[in-house]
C-alpha positions as a Markdown table, in Angstrom:
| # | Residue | x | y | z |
|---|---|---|---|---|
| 1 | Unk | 7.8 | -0.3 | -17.1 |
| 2 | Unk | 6.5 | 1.7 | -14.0 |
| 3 | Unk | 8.4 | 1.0 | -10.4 |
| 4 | Unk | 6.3 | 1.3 | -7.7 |
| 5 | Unk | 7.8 | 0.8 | -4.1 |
| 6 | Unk | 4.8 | -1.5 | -3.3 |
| 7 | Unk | 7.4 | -3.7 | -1.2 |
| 8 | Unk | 6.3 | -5.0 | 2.3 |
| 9 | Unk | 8.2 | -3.9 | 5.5 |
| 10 | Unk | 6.0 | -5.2 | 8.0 |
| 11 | Unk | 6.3 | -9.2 | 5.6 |
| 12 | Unk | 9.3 | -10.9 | 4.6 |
| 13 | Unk | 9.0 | -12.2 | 1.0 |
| 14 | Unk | 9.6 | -15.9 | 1.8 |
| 15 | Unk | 6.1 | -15.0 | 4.5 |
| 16 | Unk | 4.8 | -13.2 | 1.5 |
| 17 | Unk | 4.9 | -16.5 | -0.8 |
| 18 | Unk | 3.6 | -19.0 | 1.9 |
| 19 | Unk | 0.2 | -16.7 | 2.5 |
| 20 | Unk | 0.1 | -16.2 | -1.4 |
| 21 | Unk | -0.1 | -20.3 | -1.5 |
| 22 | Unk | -2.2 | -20.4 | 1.1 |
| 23 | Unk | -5.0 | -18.2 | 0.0 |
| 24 | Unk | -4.3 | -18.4 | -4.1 |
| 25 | Unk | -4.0 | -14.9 | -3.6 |
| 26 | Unk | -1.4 | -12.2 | -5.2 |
| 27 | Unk | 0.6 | -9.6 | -2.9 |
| 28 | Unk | -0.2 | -6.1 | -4.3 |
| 29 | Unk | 1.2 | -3.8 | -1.4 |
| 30 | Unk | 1.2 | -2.4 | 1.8 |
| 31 | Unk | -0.7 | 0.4 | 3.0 |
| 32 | Unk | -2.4 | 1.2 | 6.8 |
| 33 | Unk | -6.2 | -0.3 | 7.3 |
| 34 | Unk | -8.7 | 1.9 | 7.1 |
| 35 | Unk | -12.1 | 1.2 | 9.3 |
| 36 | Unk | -15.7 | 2.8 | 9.4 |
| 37 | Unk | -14.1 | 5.3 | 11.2 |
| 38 | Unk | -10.9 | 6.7 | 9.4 |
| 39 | Unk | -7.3 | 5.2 | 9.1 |
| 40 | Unk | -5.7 | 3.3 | 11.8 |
| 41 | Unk | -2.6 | 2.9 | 12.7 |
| 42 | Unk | -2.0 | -0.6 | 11.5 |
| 43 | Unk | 0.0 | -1.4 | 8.2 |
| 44 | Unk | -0.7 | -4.5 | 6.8 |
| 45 | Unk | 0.3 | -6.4 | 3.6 |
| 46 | Unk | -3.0 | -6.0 | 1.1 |
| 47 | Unk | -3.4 | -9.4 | -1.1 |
| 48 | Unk | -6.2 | -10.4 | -4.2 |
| 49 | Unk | -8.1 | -13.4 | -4.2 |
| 50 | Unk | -10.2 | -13.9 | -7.1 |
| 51 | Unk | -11.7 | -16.8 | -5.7 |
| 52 | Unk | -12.8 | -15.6 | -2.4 |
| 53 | Unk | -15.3 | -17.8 | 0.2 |
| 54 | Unk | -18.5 | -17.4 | 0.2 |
| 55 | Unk | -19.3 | -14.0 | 2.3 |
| 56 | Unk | -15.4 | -12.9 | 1.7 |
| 57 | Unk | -14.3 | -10.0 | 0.0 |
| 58 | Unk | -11.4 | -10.5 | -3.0 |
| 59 | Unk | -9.4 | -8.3 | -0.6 |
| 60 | Unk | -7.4 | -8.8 | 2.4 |
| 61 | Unk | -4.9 | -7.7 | 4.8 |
| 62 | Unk | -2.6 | -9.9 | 7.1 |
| 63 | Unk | -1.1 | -7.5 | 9.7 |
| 64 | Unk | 0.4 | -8.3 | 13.1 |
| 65 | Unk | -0.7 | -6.9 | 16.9 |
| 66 | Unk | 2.0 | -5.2 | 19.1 |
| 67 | Unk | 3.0 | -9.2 | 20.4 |
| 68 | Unk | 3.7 | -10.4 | 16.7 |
| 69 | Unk | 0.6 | -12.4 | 16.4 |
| 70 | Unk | -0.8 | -12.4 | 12.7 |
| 71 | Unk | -4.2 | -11.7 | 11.9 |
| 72 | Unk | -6.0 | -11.7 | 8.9 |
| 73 | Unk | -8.9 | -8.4 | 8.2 |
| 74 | Unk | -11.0 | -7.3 | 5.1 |
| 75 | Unk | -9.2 | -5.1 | 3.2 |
| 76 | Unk | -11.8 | -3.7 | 0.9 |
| 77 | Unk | -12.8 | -0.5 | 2.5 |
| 78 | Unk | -8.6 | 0.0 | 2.1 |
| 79 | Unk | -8.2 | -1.1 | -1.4 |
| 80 | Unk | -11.3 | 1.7 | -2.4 |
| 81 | Unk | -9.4 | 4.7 | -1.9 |
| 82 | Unk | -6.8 | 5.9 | -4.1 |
| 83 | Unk | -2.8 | 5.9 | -2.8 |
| 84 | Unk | -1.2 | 9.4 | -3.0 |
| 85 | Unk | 2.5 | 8.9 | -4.9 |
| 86 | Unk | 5.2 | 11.4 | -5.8 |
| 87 | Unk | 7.4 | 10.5 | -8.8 |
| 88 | Unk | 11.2 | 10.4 | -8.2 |
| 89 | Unk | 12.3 | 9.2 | -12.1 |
| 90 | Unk | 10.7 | 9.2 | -15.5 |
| 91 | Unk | 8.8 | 5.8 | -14.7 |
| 92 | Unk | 9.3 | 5.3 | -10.7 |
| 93 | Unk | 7.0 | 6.4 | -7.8 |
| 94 | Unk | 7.2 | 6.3 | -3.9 |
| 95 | Unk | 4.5 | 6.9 | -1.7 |
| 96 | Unk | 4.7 | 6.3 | 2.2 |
| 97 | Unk | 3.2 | 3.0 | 3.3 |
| 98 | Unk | 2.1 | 4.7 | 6.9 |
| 99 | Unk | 1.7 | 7.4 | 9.1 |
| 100 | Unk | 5.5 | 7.3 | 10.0 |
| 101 | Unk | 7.0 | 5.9 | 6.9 |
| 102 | Unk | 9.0 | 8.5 | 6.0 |
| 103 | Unk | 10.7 | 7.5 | 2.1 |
| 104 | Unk | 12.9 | 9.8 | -0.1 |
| 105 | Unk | 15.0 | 8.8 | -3.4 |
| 106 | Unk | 16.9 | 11.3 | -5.4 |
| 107 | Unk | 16.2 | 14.7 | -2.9 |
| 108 | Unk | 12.9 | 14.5 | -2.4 |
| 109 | Unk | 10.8 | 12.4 | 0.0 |
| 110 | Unk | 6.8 | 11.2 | 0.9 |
| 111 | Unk | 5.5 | 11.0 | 4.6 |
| 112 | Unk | 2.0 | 10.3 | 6.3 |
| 113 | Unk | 1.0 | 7.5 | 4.6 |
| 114 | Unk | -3.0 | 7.6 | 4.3 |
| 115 | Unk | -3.8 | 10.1 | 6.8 |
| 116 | Unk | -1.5 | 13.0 | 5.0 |
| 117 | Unk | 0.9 | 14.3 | 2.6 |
| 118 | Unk | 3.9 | 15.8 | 3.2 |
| 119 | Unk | 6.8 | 16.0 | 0.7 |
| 120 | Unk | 10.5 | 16.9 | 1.8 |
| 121 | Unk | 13.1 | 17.9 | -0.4 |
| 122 | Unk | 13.2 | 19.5 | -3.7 |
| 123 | Unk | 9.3 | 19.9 | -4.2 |
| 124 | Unk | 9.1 | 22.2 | -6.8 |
| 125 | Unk | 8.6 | 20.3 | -9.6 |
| 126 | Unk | 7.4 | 17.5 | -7.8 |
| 127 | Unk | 4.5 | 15.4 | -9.8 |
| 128 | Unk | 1.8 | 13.7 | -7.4 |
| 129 | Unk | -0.3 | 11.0 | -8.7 |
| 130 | Unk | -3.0 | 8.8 | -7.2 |
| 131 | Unk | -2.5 | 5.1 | -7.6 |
| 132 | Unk | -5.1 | 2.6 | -7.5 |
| 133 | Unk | -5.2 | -1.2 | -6.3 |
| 134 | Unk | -6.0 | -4.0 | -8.7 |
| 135 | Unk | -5.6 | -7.6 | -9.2 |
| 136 | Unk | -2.0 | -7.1 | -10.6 |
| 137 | Unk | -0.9 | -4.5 | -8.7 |
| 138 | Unk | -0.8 | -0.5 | -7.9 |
| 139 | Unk | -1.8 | 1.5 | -11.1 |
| 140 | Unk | -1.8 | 5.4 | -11.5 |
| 141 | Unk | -5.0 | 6.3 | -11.9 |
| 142 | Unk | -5.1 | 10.2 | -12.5 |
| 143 | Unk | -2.7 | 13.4 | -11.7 |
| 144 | Unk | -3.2 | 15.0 | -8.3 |
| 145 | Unk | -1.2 | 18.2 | -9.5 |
């Protein structure tokens, strides 16, 4: 089985649960938003819906403001673009969940969430892969390297 460190920071999982009752919706991971404009600096927790109201996209994002207040966005324009990983075991894979998530395992490490890459460590025979976002969770989709 693949291990993907798809786990919210920025969402405890007790949080997690009550929005996943709430919406009939399935946490798949965290990752910053992306706009008409590029990647912003908000991370957010990225949930399914397959039953989505009228005018709703299956995808969306609860993320908080610099206060702590909670707001919910469309997360589809997110969801659409592939997740740069680096593998750290046979079957486990990190990738940075923002622009200053910095997250290693096993001497090497992934930074820049969605607006770069930039691996630490021993790199040589590092193997990058792009994951993609679907109704049960991050998949790799093809090798980057």
């Amino acid at each position: 089985m693949i291990k993907i460190n798809s786990k919210s920071d920025e969402l405890k999982p007790e949080i997690i649960q009550m929005i996943e009752k709430k919406y009939s919706a399935n946490y798949i991971y965290e990752s910053q938003l992306k706009s008409k404009d590029g990647w912003t600096d908000i991370s957010a927790a990225i949930f399914y819906q397959p039953e989505p109201k009228p005018g709703h996209s299956h995808w969306f994002a609860i993320h908080r403001n610099y206060l702590g207040q909670m707001f919910v966005s469309d997360a589809s324009t997110t969801v659409a673009v592939p997740v740069t990983a680096v593998q750290v075991a046979e079957d486990e894979y990190l990738y940075s969940h923002h622009r200053h998530h910095f997250l290693g395992r096993d001497g090497i490490a992934i930074d820049g969430g969605r607006d770069y890459t930039r691996l630490v460590g021993n790199i040589s025979e590092a193997k990058l892969v792009l994951l993609k976002a679907t109704p049960d969770g991050l998949v790799i989709t093809e090798d980057v390297i």
